[in-house]
C-alpha positions as CSV (number, residue, x, y, z in Angstrom):
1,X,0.0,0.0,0.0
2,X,1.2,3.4,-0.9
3,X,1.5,6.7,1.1
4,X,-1.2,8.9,0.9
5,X,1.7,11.5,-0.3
6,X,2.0,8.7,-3.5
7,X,-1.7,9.3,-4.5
8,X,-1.8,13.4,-3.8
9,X,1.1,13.5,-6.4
10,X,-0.3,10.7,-8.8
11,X,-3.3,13.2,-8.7
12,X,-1.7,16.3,-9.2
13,X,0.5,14.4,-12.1
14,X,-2.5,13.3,-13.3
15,X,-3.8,16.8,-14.0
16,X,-0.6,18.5,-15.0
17,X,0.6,15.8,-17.5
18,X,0.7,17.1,-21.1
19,X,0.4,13.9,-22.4
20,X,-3.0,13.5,-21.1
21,X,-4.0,16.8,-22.5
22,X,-7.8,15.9,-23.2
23,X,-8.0,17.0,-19.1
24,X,-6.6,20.5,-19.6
25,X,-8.6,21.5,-22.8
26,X,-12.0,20.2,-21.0
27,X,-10.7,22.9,-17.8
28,X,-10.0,25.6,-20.4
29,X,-13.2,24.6,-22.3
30,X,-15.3,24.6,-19.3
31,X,-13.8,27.9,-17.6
32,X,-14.0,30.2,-21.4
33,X,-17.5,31.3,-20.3
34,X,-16.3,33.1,-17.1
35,X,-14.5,36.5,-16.0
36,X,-11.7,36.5,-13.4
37,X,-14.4,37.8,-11.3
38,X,-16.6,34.9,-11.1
39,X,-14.0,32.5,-9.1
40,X,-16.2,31.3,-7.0
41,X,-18.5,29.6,-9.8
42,X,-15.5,28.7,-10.9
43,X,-14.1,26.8,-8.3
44,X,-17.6,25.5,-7.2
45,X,-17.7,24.1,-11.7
46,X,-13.8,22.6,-11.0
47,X,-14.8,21.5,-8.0
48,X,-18.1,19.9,-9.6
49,X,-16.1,17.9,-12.1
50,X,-13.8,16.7,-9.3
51,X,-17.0,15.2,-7.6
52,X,-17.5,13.5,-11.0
53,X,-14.5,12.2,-11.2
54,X,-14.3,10.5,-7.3
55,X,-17.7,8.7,-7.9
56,X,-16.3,6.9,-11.0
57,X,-13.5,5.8,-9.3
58,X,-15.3,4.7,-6.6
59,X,-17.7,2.6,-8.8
60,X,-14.8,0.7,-10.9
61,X,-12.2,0.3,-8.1
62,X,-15.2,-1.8,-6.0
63,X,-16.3,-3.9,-9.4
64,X,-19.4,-1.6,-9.2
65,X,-18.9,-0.8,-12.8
66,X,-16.8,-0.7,-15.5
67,X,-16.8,0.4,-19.6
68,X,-14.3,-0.3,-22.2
69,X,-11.4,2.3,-22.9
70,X,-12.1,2.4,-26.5
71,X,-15.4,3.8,-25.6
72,X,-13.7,5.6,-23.1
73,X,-11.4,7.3,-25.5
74,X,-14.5,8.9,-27.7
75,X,-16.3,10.1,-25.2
76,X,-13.7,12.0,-23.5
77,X,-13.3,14.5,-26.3
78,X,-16.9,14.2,-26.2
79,X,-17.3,15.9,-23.5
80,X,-15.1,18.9,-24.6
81,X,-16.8,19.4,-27.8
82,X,-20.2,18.9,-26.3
83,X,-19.0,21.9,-23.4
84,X,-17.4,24.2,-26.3
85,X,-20.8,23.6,-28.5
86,X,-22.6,24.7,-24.9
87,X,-20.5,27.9,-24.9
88,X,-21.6,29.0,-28.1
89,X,-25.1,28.5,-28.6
90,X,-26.1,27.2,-25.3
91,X,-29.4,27.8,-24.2
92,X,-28.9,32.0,-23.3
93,X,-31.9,32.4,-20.4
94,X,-32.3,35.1,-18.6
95,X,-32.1,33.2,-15.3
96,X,-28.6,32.8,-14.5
97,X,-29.0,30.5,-11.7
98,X,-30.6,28.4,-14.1
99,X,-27.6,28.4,-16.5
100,X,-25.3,28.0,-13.7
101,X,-27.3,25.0,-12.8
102,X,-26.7,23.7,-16.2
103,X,-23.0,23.8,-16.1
104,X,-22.5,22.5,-12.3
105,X,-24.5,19.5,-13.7
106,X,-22.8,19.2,-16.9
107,X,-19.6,19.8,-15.0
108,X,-20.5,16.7,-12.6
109,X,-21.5,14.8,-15.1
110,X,-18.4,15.1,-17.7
111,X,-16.3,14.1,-14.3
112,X,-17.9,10.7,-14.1
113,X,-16.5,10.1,-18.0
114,X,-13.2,11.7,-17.6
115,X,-12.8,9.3,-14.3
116,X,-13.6,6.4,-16.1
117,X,-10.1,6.8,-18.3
118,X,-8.0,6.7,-15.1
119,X,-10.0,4.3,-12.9
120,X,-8.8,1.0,-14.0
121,X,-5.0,2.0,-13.4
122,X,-6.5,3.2,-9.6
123,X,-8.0,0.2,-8.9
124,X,-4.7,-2.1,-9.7
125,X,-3.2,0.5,-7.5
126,X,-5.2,0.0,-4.4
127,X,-5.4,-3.7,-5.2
128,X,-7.7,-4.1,-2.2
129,X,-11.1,-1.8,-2.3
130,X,-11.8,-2.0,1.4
131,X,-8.7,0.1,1.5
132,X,-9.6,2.4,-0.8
133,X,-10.3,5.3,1.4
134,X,-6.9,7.0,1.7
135,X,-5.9,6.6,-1.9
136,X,-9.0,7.8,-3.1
137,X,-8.5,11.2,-0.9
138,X,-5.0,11.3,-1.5
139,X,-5.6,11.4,-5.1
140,X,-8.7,13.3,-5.4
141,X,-7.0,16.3,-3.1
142,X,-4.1,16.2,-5.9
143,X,-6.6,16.4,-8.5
144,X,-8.2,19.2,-7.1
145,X,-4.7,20.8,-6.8
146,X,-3.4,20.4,-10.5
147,X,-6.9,21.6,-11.7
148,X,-7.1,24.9,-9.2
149,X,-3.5,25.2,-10.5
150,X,-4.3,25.2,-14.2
151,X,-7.5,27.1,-14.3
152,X,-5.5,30.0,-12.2
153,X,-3.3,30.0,-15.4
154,X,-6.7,29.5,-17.5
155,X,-8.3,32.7,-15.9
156,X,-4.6,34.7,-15.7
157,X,-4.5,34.2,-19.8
158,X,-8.3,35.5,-19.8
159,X,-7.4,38.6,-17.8
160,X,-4.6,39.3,-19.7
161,X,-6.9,39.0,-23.3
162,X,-10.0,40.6,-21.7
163,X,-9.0,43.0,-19.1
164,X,-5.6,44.2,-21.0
165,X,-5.8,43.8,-24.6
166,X,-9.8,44.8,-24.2
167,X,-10.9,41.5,-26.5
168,X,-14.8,41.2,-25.9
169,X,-15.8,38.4,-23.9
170,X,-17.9,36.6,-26.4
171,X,-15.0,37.2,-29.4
172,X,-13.2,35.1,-26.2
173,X,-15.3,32.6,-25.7
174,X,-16.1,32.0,-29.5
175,X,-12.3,31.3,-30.1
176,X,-11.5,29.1,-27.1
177,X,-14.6,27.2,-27.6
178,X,-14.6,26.9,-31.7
179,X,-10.1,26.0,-30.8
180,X,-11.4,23.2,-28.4
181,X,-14.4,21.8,-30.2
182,X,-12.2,21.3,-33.6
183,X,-9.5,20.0,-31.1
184,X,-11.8,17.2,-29.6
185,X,-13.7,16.7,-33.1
186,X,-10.1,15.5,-34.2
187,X,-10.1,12.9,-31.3
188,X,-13.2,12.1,-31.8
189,X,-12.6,11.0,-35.3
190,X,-9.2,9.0,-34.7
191,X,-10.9,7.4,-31.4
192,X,-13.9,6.2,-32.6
193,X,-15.2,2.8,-31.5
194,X,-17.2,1.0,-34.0
C-alpha cells in the first residue's frame, strides 16, 4: 500500500501531464465562459467535475462498474466538444441560476466520464477496495490541486486578453470554444469505436 503522499502527487500528475491533454482542454473549455471575477463559480464548476471524477473511481475500483477504454477514449473529447458547443449557442436564459445550474451539472457529469479513463490504473493500484479510502482522498486532493493550479493560469491568460488587450468576452469565448471543439472533433474521429 502506498503513502497517501504517492496518491496526492499521482493526482496532481495526473492533472498536469501534457500527455493527457484531453484533461486541460476540457478545464480551459469549461472555464472560457467566465470572468476573473466569477472565481467562485469557478471553483464550485472545478470542483463539480472533481466530484464526478471520485464517484467513477469509486464505482470501478469496487467492481461496481466498469466500460471499455475504446469507448472511453471517444467520449472524452466528447465531453469537450459537447461543453465548447454549450458555450456557443447554449441555451442563453435570462435566469442565470438556471444556467449555472446547467453547467455544475454538466460539470458533474463530464467528471464521471473523464474518471472512467484513469480508474482502471486506480484500482490495480489500491489492489484491495476495502482500502480504498486513503488513496481515493490522496488522489482526489491532488486532482483538485493540478486543476485549481491550471484554471489559475486558465483565468490569468483571460485577464490578460480581456482585461488588457480589451478583446470582448464573447469574441473570447467563440475562439477558445470553436479551438477546443475542432481539437476534440479531431479525437473524436481518430478514437472512434465501432
Amino acid at each position: 500500500m502506498h503513502p497517501f503522499e504517492f496518491y496526492l502527487k499521482l493526482g496532481f500528475d495526473h492533472i498536469a501531464d501534457m500527455a493527457a491533454y484531453d484533461h486541460i482542454l476540457f478545464l480551459v473549455v469549461l472555464c472560457a465562459v467566465y470572468r476573473i471575477e466569477q472565481w467562485k463559480k469557478i471553483l464550485i464548476l472545478v470542483t463539480a467535475f472533481t466530484i464526478g471524477h471520485s464517484i467513477t473511481l469509486v464505482l470501478v475500483s469496487l467492481d461496481i462498474f466498469s466500460i471499455p477504454s475504446n469507448l472511453i477514449k471517444f467520449l472524452i473529447p466528447a465531453t469537450i466538444f459537447i461543453t465548447a458547443l454549450h458555450n456557443v449557442i447554449g441555451p442563453n436564459t435570462t435566469e442565470k441560476s438556471s444556467r449555472m445550474n446547467q453547467n455544475y451539472s454538466m460539470a458533474l457529469f463530464f467528471g464521471l466520464i473523464h474518471g472512467m479513463d484513469f480508474s482502471n490504473y486506480f484500482k490495480a493500484l489500491i489492489m484491495d477496495p476495502t482500502d480504498i479510502v486513503i488513496p481515493l482522498l490522496g488522489f482526489n486532493i491532488g486532482i483538485e490541486l493540478g486543476q485549481l493550479l491550471v484554471v489559475l493560469f486558465i483565468v490569468g491568460v483571460a485577464f490578460l486578453f480581456l482585461n488588457i488587450l480589451r478583446v470582448k468576452h464573447r469574441e473570447w469565448n467563440v475562439f477558445i470554444s470553436g479551438a477546443a471543439a475542432g481539437m476534440s472533433l479531431i479525437s473524436m474521429l481518430e478514437n472512434t469505436f465501432w
